[in-house]
C-alpha positions as CSV (number, residue, x, y, z in Angstrom):
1,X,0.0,0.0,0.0
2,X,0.8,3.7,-1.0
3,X,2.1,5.5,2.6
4,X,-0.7,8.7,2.2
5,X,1.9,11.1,4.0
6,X,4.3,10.2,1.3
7,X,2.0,10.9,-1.5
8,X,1.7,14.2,-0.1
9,X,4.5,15.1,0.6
10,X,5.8,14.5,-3.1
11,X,3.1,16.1,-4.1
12,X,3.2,19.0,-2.3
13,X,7.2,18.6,-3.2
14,X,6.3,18.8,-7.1
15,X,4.0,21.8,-6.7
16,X,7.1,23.6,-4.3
17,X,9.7,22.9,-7.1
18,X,7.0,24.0,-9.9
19,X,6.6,27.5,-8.3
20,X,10.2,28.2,-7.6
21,X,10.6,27.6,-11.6
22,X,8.2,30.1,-12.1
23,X,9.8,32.8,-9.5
24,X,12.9,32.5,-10.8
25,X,12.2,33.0,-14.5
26,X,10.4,35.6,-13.9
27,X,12.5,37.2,-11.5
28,X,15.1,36.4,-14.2
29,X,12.9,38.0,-17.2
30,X,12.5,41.0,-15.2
31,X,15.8,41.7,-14.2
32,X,16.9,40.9,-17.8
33,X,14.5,43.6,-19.1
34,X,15.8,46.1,-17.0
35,X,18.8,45.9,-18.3
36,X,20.0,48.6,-20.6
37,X,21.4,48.4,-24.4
38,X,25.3,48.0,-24.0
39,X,26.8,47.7,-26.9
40,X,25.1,48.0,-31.1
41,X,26.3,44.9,-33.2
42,X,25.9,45.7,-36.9
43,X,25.9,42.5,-39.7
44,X,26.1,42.4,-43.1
45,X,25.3,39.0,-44.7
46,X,27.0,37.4,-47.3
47,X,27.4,39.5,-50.7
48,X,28.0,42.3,-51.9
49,X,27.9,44.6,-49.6
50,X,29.5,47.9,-51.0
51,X,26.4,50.3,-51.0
52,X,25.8,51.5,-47.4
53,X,28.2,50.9,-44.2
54,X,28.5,50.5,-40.6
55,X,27.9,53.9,-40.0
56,X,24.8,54.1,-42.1
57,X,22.8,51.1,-39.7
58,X,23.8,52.9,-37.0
59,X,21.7,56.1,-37.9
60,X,19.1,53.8,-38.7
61,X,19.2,52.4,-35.1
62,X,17.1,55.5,-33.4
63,X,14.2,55.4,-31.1
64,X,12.5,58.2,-29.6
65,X,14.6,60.3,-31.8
66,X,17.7,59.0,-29.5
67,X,20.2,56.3,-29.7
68,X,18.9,53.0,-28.3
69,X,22.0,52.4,-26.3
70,X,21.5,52.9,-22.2
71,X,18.1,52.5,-23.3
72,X,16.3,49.9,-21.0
73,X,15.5,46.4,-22.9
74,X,11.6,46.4,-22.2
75,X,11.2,49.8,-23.5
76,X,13.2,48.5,-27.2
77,X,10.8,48.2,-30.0
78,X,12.6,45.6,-32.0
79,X,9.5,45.7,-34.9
80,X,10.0,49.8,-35.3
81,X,13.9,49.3,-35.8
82,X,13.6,46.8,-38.2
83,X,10.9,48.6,-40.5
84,X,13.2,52.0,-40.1
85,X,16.0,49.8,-41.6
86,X,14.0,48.3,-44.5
87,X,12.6,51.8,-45.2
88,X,16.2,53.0,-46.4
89,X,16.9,52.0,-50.4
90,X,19.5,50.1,-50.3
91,X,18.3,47.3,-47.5
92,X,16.6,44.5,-48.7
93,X,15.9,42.5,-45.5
94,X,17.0,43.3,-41.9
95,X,16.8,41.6,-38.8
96,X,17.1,43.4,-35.1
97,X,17.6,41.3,-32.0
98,X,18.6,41.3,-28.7
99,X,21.1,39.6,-27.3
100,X,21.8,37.7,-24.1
101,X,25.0,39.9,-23.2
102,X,23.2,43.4,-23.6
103,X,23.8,43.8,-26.9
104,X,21.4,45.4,-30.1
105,X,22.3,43.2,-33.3
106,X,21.2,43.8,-36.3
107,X,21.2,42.0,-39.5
108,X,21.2,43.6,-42.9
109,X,21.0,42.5,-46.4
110,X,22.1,44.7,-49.0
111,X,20.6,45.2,-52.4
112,X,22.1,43.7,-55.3
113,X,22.0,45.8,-58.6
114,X,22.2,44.4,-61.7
115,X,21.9,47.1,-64.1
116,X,21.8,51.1,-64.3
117,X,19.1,53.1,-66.0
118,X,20.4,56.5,-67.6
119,X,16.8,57.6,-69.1
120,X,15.0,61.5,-69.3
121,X,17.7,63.0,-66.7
122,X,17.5,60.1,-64.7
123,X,19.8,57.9,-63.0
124,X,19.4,54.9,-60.9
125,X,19.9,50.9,-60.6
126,X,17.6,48.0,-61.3
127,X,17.6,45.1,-58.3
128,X,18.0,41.7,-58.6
129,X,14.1,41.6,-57.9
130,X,13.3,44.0,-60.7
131,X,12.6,47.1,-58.8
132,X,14.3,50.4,-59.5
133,X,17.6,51.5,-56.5
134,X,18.9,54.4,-56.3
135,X,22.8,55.2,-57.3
136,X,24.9,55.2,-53.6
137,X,27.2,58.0,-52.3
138,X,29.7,54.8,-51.5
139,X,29.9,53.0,-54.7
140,X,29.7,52.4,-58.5
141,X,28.4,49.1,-60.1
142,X,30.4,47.7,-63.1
143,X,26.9,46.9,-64.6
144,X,25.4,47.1,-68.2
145,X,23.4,50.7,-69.1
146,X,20.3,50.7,-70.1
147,X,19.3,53.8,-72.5
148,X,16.0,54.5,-74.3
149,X,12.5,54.7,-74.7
150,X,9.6,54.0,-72.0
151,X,12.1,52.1,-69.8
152,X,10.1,52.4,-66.4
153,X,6.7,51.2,-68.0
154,X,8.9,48.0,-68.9
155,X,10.7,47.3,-66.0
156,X,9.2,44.0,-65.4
157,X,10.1,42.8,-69.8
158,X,14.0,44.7,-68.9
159,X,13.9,42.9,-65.3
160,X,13.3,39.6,-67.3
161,X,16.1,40.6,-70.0
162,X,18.9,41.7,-67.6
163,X,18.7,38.8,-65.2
164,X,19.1,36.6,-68.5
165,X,22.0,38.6,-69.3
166,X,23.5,38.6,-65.3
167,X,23.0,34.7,-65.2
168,X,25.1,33.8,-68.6
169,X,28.7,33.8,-68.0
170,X,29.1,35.0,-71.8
171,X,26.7,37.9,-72.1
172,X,27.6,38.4,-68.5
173,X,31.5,39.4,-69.5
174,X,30.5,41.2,-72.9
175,X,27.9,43.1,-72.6
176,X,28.3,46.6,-71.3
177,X,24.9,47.9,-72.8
178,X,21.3,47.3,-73.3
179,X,19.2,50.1,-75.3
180,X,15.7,50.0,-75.7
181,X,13.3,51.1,-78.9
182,X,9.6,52.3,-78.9
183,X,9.1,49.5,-81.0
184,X,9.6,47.3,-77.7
185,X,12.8,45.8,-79.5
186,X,16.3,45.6,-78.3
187,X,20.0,45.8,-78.6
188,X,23.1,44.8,-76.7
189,X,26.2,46.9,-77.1
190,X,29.6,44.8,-76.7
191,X,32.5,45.6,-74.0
192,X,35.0,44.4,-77.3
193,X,34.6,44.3,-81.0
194,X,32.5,47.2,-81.3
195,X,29.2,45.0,-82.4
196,X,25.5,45.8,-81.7
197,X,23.7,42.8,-81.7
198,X,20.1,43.2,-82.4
199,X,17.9,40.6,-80.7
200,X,14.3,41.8,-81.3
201,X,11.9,41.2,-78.7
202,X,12.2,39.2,-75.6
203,X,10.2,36.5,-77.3
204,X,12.4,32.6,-77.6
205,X,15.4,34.6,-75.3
206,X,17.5,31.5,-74.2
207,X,16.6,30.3,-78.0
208,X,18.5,33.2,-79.4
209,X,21.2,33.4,-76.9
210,X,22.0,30.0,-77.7
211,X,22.8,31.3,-81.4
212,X,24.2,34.1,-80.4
213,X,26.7,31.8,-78.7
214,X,27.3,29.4,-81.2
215,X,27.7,32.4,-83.9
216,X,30.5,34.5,-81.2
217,X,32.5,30.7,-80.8
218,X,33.1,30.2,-84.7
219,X,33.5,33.2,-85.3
220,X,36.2,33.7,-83.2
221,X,37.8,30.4,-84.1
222,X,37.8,32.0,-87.9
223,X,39.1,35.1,-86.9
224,X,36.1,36.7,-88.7
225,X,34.1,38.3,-85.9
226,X,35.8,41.8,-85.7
227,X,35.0,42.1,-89.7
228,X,31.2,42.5,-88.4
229,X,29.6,45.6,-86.8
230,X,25.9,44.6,-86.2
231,X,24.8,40.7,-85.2
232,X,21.2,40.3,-85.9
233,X,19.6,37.4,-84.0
234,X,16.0,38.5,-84.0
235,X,15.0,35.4,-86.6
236,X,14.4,31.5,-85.5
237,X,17.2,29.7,-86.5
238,X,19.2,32.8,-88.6
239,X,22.1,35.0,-87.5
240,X,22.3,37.7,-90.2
241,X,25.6,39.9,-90.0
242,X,26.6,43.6,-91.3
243,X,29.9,43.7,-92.8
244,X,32.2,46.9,-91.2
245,X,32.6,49.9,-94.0
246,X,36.3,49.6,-95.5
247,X,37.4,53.3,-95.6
248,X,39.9,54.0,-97.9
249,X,43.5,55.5,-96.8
C-alpha cells in the first residue's frame, strides 16, 4: 500500500519545485528587461555589400529620436527598428535582436544591382528583384546601361532581360549595354569588337542566346568576328551579320 503522508509530501514537493521555476524565471525576465542596451552589433550577410556601411545602420538604429544604447530592454521596440532599416533603399531585409549579453544586433542585407538606367535625366539601378535603387554615395556598379524609350513602364520585360543577361557567364562578360526602342525591340552593345547585336523582342530569349553563342564561338575560331559591326539574331534559326565599312586611306 501507498504510505498517504508520502503521497503528499511529493506532491506538495512537485507543486514547491514548480513554483520556484516560475519565480525565478520571472525574476530572471524582469531583471533581464531592466537591463540597458550595452553595446550595437551591426551584420552584413553574405554579398556584396559595397552600398551603405556600418555607419549608415547605425543612424538607422534610433528610437525616440535618440540612440537605443542605455536604453532599457523592455522599452526596445525591435518591430520599429527593423521597419526604419527596411525603409532605407539600399536594405533588402533586416533583422534586429537582442542579445543575451546586452547587446542590439542587427542583421542587414544589402541590395544587389544588376543594371543602371540612364533615361530623361535620370539615373538609378535595377535590383536583382526588378525594382528600380537608387545610385549610392559609397559605390559604382560595373553593370550594363540601359538607355531609351519607356524604360520604367517596362521594368518587369528589362527585369526579365537583364537577369538573362547577369546569369550567362558569356553575355555576363560582354555586354556593357542594353538600349531599348519604342518598337519594344532591343539591342546589346559589346564591351570588345565594337558590335551591336540586335535581338528583337524578348520573345524565344535563351533560344537566341543559344545562337548568339554558337555564332561569337566560330567566329572567333575564324578570326572573322571583328569584320562585323551589327549581329542580328532576331529570326528563328538565322544569324544575319553587317559587314564593317572599308574606308579607304
Amino acid at each position: 500500500k501507498k504510505n498517504p503522508l508520502k503521497s503528499r509530501f511529493l506532491h506538495l514537493k512537485t507543486i514547491f519545485l514548480i513554483g520556484l521555476v516560475i519565480f525565478l524565471y520571472s525574476f530572471a525576465s524582469k531583471r533581464n528587461e531592466s537591463r540597458k542596451v550595452e553595446g550595437i552589433l551591426i551584420e552584413f550577410e553574405k554579398g556584396e555589400n559595397l552600398y551603405m556601411n556600418r555607419k549608415m545602420v547605425n543612424k538607422l538604429l534610433i528610437q525616440n529620436s535618440e540612440t537605443v544604447l542605455k536604453q532599457q530592454k523592455s522599452v526596445i521596440d525591435l518591430h520599429s527598428l527593423e521597419q526604419s532599416l527596411l525603409n532605407h533603399p539600399m536594405v533588402q531585409e533586416a533583422h534586429v535582436s537582442l542579445t543575451i549579453e546586452g547587446n542590439l544586433k542587427a542583421v542587414v542585407k544589402q541590395r544587389k544591382p544588376i543594371a543602371r538606367v540612364i533615361s530623361n535625366n535620370e539615373s538609378y539601378y535595377i535590383d536583382v528583384q526588378g525594382k528600380a535603387m537608387p545610385l549610392s554615395e559609397l559605390y559604382s556598379a560595373r553593370v550594363p546601361i540601359i538607355t531609351g524609350e519607356s524604360i520604367k513602364k517596362n521594368m518587369k520585360e528589362i527585369h526579365y532581360l537583364v537577369s538573362k543577361i547577369a546569369k550567362n557567364d558569356f553575355l555576363n562578360k560582354n555586354i556593357i549595354g542594353i538600349h531599348r526602342y519604342k518598337t519594344n525591340e532591343y539591342e546589346l552593345i559589346t564591351r570588345v569588337g565594337d558590335h551591336i547585336i540586335e535581338i528583337g523582342n524578348t520573345k524565344e530569349l535563351d533560344h537566341k542566346i543559344r545562337n548568339l553563342e554558337a555564332f561569337y564561338k566560330k567566329g572567333i575560331q575564324d578570326s572573322l568576328i571583328e569584320n562585323y559591326s551589327r549581329i542580328n539574331i532576331k529570326y528563328y534559326k538565322q544569324v544575319v551579320c553587317t559587314k564593317k565599312e572599308k574606308h579607304g586611306v
